[in-house]
MARDO-706753 format. One record per residue: x, y, z of N, C-alpha, C, CB in turn. Coordinates in steps of 0.2 Angstrom, whole numbers. Each point is the difference from the previous one (the first is absolute). Glycine has a CB too. Example, Ala and Ser with C-alpha at 12.3 -4.5 7.8 and 13.67 -1.06 7.14 Angstrom:
<marmis>
+-------+-------+-------+-------+-------+-------+-------+-------+-------+-------+-------+-------+
:   n.X :   n.Y :   n.Z :  ca.X :  ca.Y :  ca.Z :   c.X :   c.Y :   c.Z :  cb.X :  cb.Y :  cb.Z :
+-------+-------+-------+-------+-------+-------+-------+-------+-------+-------+-------+-------+
:    66 :   -28 :    39 :    -4 :     6 :     0 :     4 :     6 :     0 :    -9 :    -6 :     6 :
:     7 :    11 :   -10 :     4 :     6 :     1 :    -4 :     5 :     3 :     6 :    -3 :   -10 :
+-------+-------+-------+-------+-------+-------+-------+-------+-------+-------+-------+-------+
</marmis>
This chain:
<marmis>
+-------+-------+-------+-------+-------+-------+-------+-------+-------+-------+-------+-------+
:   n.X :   n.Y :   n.Z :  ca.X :  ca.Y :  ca.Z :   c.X :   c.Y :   c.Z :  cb.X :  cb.Y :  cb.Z :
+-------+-------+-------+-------+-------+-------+-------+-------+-------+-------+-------+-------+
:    82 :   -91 :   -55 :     7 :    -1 :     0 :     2 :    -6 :    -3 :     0 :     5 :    11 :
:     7 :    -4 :   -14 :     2 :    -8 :    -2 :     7 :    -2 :    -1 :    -9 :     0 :    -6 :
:    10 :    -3 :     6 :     6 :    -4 :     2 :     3 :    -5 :    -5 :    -4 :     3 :    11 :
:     7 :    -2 :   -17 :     4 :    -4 :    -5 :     5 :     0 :    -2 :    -8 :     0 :    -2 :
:    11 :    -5 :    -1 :     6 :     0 :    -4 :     1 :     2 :    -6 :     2 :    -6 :     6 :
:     1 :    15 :    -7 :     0 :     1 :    -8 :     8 :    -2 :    -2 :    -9 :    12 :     0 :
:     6 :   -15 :    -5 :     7 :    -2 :    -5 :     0 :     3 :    -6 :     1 :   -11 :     4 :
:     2 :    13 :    -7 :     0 :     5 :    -5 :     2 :     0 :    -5 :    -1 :     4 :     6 :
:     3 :    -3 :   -13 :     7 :    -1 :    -4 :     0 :     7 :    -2 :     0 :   -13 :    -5 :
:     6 :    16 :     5 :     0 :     7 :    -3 :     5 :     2 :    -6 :    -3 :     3 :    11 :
:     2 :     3 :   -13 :     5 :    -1 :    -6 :     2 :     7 :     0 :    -6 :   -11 :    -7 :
:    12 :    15 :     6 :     0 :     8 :    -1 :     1 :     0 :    -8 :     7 :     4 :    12 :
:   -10 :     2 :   -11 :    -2 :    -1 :   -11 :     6 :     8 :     0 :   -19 :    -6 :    -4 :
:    22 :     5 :    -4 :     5 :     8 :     1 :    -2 :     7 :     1 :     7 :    -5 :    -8 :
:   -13 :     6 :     4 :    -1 :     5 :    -1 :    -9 :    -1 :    -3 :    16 :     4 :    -2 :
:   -18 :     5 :    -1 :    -9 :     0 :    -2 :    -2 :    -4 :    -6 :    -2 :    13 :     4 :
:     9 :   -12 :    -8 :    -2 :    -4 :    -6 :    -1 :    -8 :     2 :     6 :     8 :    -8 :
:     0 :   -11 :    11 :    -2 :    -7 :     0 :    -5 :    -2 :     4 :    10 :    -2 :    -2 :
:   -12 :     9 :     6 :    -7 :    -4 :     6 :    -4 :     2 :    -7 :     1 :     2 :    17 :
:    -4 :     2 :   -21 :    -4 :    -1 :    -4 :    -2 :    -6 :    -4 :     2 :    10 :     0 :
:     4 :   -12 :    -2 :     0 :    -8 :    -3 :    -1 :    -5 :     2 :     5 :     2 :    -4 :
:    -2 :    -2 :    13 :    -3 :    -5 :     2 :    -9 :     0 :     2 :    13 :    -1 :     2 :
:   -15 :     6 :     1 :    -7 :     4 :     1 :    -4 :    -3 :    -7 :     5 :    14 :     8 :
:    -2 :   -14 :   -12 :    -4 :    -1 :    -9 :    -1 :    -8 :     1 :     6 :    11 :   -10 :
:    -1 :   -13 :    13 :     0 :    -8 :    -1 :    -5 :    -2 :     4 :    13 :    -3 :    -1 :
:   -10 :     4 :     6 :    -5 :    -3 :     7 :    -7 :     3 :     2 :    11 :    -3 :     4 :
:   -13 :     9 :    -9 :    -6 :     3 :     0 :    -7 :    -5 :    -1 :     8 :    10 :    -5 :
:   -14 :    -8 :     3 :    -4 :     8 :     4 :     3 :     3 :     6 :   -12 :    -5 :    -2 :
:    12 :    12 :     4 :     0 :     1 :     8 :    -9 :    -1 :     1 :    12 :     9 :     1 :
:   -10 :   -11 :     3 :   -10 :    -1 :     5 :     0 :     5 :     5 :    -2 :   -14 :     1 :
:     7 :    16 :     0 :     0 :     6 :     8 :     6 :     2 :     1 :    -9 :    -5 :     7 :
:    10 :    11 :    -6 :     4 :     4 :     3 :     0 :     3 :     7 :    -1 :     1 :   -10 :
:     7 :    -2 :    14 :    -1 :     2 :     7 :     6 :     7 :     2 :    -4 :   -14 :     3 :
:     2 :    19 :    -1 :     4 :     4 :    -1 :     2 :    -1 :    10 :    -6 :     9 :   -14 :
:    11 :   -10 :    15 :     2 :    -3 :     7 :     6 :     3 :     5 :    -5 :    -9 :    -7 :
:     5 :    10 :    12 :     3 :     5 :     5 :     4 :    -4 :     5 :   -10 :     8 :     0 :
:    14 :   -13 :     0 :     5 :    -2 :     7 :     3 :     5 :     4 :     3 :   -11 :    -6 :
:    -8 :    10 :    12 :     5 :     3 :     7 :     2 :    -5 :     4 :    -7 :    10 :     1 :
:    14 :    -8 :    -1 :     5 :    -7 :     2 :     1 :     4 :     9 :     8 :    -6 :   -17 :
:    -6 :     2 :    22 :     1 :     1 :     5 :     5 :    -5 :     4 :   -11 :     5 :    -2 :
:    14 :    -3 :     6 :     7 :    -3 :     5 :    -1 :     2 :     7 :     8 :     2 :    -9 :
:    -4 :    -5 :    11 :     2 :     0 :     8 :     5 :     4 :     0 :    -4 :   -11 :     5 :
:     8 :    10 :   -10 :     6 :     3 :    -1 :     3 :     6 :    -5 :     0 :   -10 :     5 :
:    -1 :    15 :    -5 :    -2 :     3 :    -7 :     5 :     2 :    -3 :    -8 :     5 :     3 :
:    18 :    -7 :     3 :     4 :     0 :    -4 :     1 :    -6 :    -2 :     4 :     9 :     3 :
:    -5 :   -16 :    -3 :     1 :    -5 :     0 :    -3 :    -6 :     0 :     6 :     6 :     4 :
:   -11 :    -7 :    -9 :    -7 :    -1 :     0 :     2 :   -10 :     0 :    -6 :    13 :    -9 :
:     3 :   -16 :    13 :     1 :    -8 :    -1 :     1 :    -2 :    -5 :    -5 :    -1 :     7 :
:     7 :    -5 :    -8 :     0 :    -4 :    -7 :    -6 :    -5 :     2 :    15 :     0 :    -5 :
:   -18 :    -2 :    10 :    -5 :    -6 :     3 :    -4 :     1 :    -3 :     3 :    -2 :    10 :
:    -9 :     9 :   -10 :    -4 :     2 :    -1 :     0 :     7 :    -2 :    -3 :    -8 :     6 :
:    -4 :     8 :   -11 :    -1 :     7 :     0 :   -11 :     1 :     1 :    16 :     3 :   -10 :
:   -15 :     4 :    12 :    -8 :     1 :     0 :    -2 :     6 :    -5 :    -1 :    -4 :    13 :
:    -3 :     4 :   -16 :    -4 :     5 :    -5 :    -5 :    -1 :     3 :     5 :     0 :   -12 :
:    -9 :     6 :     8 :    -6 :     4 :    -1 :     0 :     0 :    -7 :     0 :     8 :    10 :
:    -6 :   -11 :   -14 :     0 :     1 :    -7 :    -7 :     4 :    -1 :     7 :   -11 :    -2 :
:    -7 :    15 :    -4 :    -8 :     5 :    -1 :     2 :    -3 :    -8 :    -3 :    14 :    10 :
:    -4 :   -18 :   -10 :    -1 :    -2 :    -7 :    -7 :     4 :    -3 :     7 :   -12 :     3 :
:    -6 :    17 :    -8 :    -6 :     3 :     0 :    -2 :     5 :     5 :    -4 :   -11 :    -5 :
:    -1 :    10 :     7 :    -3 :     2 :     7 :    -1 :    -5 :     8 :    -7 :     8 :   -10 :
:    10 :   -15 :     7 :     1 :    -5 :     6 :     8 :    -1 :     4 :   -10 :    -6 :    -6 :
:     9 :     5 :    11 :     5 :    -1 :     4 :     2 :    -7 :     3 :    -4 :    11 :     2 :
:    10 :   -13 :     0 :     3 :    -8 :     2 :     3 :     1 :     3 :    -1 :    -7 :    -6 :
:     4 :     5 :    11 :     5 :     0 :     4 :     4 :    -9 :     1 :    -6 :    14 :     7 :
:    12 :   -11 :    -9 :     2 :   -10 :    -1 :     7 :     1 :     3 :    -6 :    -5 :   -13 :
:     6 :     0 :    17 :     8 :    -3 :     2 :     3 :    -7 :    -3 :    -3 :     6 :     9 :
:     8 :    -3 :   -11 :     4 :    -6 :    -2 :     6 :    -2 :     3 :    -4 :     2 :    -8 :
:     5 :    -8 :     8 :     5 :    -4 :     5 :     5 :    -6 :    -5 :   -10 :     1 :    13 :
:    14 :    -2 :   -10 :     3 :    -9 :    -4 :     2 :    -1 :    -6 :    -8 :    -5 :     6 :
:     8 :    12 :   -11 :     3 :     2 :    -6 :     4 :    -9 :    -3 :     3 :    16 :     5 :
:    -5 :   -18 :   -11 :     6 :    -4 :    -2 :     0 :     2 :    -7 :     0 :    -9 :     8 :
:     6 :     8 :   -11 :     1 :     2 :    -6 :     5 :    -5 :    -4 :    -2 :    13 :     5 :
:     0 :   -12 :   -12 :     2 :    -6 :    -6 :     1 :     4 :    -5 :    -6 :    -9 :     2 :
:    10 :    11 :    -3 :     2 :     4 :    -7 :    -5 :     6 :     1 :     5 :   -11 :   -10 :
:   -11 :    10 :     5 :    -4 :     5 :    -2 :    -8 :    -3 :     4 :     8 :     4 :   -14 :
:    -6 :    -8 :    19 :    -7 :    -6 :     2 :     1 :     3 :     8 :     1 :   -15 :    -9 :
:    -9 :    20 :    12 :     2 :     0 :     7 :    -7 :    -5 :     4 :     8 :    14 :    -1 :
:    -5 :   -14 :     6 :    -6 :    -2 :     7 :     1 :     2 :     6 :    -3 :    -9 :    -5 :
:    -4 :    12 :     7 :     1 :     1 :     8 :    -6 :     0 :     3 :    10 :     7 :    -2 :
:   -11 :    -5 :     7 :    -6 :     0 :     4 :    -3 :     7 :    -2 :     5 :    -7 :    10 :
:   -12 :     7 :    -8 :    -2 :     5 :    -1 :    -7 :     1 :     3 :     8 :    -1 :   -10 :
:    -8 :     7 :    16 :    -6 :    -1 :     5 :    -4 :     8 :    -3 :     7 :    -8 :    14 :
:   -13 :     7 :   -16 :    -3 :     8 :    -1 :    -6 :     1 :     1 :     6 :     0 :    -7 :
:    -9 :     3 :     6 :    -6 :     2 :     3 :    -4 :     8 :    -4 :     6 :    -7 :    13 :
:   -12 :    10 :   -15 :    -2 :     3 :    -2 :     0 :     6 :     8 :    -5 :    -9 :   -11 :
:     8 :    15 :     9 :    -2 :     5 :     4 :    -3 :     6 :    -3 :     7 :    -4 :     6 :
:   -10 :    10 :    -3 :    -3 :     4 :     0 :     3 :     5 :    -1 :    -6 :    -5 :     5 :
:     2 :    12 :    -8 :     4 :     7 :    -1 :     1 :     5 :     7 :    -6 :    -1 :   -13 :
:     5 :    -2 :    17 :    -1 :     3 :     9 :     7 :    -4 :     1 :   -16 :     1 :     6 :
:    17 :    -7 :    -6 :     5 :    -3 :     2 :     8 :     0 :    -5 :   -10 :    -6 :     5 :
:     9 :     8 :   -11 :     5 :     0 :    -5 :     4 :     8 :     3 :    -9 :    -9 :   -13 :
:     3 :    14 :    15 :     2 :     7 :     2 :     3 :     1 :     8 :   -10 :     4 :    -9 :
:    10 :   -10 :    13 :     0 :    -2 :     9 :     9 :    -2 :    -4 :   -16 :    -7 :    10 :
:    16 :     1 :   -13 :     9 :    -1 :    -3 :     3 :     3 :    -2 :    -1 :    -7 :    -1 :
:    -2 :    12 :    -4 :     6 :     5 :    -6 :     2 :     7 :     7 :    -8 :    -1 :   -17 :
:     5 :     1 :    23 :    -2 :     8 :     0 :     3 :     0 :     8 :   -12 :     2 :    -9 :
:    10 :   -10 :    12 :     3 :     3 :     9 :     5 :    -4 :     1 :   -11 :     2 :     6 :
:    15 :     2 :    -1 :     5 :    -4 :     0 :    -1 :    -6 :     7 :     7 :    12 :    -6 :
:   -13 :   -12 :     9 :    -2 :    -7 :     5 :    -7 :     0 :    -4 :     6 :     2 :    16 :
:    -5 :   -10 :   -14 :    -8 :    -2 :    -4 :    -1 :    -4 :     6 :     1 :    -2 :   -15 :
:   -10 :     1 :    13 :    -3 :     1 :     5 :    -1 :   -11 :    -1 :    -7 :    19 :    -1 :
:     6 :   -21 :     6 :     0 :    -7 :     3 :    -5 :    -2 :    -5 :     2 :     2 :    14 :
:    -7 :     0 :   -17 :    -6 :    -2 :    -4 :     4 :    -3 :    -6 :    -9 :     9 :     3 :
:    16 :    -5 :    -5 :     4 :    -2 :    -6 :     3 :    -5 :     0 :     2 :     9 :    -1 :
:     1 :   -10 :     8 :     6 :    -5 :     1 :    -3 :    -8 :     0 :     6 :     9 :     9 :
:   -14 :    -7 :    -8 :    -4 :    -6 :    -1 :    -2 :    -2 :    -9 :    -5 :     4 :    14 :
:     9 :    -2 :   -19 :    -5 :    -2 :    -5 :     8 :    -5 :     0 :   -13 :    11 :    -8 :
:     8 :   -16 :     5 :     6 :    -5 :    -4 :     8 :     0 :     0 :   -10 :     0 :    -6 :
:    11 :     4 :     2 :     6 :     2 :    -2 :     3 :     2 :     5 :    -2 :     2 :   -10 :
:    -1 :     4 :    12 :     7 :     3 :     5 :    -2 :    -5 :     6 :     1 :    16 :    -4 :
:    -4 :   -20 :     6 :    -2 :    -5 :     6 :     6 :    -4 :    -2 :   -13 :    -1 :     2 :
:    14 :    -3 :    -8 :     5 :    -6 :     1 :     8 :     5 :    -1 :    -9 :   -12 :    -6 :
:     8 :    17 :     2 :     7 :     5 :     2 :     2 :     1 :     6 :    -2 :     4 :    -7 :
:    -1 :    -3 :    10 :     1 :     4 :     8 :     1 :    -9 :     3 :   -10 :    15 :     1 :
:     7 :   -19 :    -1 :     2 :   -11 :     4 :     4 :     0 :    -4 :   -10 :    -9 :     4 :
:    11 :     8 :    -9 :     8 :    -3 :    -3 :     7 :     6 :     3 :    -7 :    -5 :   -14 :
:     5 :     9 :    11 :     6 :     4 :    -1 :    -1 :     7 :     7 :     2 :    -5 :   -15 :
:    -4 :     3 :    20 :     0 :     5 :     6 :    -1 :     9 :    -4 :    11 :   -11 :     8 :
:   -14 :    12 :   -11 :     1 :     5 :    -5 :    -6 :     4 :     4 :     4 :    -6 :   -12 :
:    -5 :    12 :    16 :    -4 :     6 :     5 :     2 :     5 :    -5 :     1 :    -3 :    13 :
:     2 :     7 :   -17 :     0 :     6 :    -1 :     1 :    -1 :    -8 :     4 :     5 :    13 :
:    -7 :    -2 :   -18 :     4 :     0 :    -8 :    -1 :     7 :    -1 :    -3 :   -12 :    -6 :
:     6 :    12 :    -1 :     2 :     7 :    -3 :    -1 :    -1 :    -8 :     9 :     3 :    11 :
:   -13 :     3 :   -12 :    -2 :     1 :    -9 :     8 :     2 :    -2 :   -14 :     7 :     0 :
:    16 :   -14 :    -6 :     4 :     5 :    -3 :     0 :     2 :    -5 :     3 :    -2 :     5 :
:    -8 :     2 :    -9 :    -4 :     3 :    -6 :    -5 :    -4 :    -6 :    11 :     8 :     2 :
:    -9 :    -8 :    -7 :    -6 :    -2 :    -6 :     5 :     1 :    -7 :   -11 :     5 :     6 :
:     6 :    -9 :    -8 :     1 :    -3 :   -10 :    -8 :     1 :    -1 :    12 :   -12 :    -1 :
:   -11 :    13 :    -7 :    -5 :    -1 :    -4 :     0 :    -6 :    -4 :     0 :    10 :     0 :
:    -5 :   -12 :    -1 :     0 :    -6 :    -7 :    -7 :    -2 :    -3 :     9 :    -6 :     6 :
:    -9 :     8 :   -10 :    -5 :    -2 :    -5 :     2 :    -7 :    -3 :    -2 :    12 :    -2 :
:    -4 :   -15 :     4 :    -1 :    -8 :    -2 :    -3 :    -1 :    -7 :    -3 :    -3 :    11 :
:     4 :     1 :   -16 :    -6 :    -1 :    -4 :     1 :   -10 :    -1 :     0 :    15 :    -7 :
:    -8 :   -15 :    11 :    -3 :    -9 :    -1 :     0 :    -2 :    -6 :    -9 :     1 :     9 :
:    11 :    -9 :   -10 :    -2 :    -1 :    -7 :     0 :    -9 :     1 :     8 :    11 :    -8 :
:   -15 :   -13 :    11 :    -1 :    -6 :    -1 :     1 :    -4 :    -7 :    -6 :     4 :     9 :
:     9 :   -12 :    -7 :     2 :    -2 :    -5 :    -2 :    -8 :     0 :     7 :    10 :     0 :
:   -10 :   -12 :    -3 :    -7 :    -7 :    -3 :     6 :    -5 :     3 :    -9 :     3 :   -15 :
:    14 :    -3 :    20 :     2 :    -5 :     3 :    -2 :    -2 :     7 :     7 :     2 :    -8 :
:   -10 :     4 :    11 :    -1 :     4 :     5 :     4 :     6 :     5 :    -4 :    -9 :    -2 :
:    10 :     9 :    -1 :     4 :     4 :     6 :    -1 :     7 :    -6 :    11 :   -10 :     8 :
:    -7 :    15 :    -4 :    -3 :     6 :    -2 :     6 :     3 :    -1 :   -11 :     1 :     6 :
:    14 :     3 :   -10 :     6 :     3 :    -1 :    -2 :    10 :     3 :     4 :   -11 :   -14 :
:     0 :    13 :    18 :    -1 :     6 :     5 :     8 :     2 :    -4 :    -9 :    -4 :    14 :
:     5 :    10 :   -18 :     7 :     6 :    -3 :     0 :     4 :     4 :     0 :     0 :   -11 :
:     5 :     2 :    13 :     3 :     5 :     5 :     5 :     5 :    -3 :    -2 :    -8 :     9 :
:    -3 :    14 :    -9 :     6 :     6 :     0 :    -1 :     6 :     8 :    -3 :     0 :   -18 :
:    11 :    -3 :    21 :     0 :     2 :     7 :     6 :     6 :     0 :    -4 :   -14 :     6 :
:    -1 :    19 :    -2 :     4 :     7 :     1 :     4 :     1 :     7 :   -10 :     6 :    -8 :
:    15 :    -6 :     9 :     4 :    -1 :     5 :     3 :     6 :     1 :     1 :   -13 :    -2 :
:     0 :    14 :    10 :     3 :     6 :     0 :     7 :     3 :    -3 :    -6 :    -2 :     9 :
:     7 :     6 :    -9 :     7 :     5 :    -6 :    -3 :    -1 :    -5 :    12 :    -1 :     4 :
:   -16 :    -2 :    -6 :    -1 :     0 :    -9 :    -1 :    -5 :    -3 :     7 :     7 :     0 :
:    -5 :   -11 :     4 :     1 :   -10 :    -3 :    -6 :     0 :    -2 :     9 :    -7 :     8 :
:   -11 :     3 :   -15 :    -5 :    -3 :    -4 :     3 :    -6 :    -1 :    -4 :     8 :    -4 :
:     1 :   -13 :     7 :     1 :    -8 :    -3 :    -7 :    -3 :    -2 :    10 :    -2 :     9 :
:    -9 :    -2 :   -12 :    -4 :    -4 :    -7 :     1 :    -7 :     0 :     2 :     8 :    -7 :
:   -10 :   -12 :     8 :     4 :    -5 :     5 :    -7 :    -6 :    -1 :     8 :     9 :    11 :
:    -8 :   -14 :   -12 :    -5 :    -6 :     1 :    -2 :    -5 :     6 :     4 :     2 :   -10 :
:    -7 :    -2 :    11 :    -2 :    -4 :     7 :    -5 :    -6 :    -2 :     0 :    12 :     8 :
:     0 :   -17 :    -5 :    -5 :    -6 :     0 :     0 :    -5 :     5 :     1 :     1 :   -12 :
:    -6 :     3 :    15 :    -3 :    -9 :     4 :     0 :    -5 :     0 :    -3 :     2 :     1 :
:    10 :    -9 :     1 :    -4 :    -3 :    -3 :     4 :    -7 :     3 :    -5 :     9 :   -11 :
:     2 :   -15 :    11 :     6 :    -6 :     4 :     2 :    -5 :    -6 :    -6 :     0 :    15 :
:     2 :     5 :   -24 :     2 :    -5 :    -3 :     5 :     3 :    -4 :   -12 :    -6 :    -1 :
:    19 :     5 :     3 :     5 :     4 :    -5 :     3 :     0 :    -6 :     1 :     1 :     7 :
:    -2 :   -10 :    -8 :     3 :    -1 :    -7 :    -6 :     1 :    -3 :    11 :    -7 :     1 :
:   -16 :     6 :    -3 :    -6 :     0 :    -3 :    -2 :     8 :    -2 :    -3 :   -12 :     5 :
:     7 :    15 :    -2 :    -1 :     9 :     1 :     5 :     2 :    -4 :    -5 :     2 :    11 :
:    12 :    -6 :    -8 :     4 :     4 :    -4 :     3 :    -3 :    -9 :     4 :     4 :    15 :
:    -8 :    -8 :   -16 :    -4 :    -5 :    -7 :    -3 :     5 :    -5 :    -4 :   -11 :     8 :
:    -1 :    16 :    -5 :    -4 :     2 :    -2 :     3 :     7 :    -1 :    -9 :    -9 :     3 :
:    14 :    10 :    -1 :     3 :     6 :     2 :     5 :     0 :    -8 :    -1 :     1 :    16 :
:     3 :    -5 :   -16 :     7 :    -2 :    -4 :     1 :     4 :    -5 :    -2 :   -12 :     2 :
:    -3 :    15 :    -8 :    -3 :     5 :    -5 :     3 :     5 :     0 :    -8 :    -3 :     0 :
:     7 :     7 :     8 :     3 :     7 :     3 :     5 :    -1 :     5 :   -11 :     4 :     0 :
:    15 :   -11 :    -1 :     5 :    -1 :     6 :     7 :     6 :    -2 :    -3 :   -16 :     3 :
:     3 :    18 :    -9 :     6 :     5 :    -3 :    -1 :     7 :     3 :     1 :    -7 :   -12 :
:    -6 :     9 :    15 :    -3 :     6 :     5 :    -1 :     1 :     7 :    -4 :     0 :    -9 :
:     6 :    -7 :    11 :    -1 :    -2 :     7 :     9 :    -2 :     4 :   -17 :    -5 :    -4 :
:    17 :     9 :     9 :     4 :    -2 :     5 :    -1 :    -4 :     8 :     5 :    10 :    -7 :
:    -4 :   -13 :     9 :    -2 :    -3 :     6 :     3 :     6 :     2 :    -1 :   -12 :     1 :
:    -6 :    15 :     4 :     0 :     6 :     9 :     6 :    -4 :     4 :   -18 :     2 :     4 :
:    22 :     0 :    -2 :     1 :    -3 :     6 :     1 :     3 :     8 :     5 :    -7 :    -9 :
:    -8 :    13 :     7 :    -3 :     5 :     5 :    -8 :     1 :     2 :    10 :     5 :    -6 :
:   -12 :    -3 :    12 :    -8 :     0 :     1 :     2 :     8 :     0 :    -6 :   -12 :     9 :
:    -4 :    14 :   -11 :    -1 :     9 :     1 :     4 :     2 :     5 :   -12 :     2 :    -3 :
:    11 :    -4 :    10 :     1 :     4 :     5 :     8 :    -3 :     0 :   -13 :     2 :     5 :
:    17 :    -7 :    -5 :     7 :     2 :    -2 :     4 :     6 :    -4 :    -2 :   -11 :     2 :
:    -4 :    10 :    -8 :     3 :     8 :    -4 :    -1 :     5 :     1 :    -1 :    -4 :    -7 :
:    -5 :     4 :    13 :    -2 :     6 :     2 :     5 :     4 :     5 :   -12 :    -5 :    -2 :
:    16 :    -1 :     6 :     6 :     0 :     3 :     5 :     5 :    -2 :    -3 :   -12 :     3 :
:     4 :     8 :   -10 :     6 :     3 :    -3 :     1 :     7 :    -2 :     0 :   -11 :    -3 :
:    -7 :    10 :     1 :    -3 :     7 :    -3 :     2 :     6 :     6 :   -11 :    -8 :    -8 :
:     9 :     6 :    14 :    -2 :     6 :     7 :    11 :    -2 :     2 :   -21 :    -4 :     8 :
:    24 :     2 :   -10 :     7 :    -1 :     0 :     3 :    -4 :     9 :     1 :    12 :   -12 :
:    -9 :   -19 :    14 :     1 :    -1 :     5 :     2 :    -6 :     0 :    -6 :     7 :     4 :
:    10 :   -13 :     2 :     4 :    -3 :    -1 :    -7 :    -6 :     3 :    15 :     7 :     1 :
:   -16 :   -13 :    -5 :    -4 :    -2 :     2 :     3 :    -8 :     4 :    -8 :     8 :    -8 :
:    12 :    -8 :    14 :     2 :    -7 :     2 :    -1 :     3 :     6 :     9 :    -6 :    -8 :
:    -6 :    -2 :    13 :     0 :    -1 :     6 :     5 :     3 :     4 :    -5 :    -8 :    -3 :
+-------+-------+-------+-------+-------+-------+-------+-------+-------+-------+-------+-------+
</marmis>
């Protein structure tokens, strides 16, 4: 289990051509992750803005992460973020029953979900695709291309980076800055829009 603050910078790119250009800039790829978010609510018409919980399958591994405390800076986020490694017995107990069993409520995530936010019951309300391609880069942070398949059809094209050093990132960005838009949307808000649900209080 762990428990940290991801700050991130993101960027939406327009379309395949310009993510090729940028993918050529910021290349080698070193790895590819072909990747599954099963996003979940208490509310399935009316999903919170505080938090949200996923199920991620990366490859053949599993994580389940909660996130809390969202802040946002143009294209610059941070929030909390509790996760933990689960199993293919456990990943099939959340997609499948509608009561999960007490063993669940105990891993990390759904623990401080359920003490923060009084939260006993959730509800699947579906999945995205996204293929990652890694591309470490001799400064240390790692440029994560994303081509994310969202429900009705939406493809978005998108840049992600780890990182609490932003101007020195977005320095080294500067080359490909004519191909890059500041995100000012998370997946699972687009996934919102995409499923046509209202996401407020």
């Amino acid at each position: 289990m762990s428990q940290h603050l991801e700050q991130e910078l993101k960027y939406r790119i327009a379309g395949q051509v310009e993510f090729e250009k940028v993918l050529q800039f910021l290349g080698p790829v070193t790895e590819v992750l072909e990747q599954c978010n099963y996003y979940f609510s208490d509310r399935p018409d009316r999903p919170s803005p505080d938090w949200s919980l996923r199920v991620r399958q990366a490859n053949q591994l599993y994580e389940l992460t909660f996130k809390l405390g969202k802040k946002q800076t143009g294209g610059y986020f941070q929030s909390t973020e509790v996760e933990c490694p689960i199993d293919a017995e456990q990943v099939e107990e959340l997609l499948s029953q509608p009561v999960w069993s007490e063993s669940l409520w105990e891993l990390p995530p759904l623990e401080r979900l359920r003490r923060e936010f009084g939260v006993g019951r959730l509800v699947l309300l579906g999945s995205l695709r996204n293929q990652r391609h890694c591309c470490p880069q001799k400064a240390g942070w790692v440029a994560e291309m994303d081509i994310t398949q969202f429900p009705q059809g939406r493809v978005d094209y998108e840049l992600e980076i780890e990182t609490a050093e932003v101007a020195a990132v977005e320095a080294a960005l500067q080359p490909i800055a004519g191909f890059l838009r500041p995100q000012t949307k998370t997946k699972f808000r687009r996934f919102l829009e995409a499923l046509q649900l209202n996401q407020s209080s």
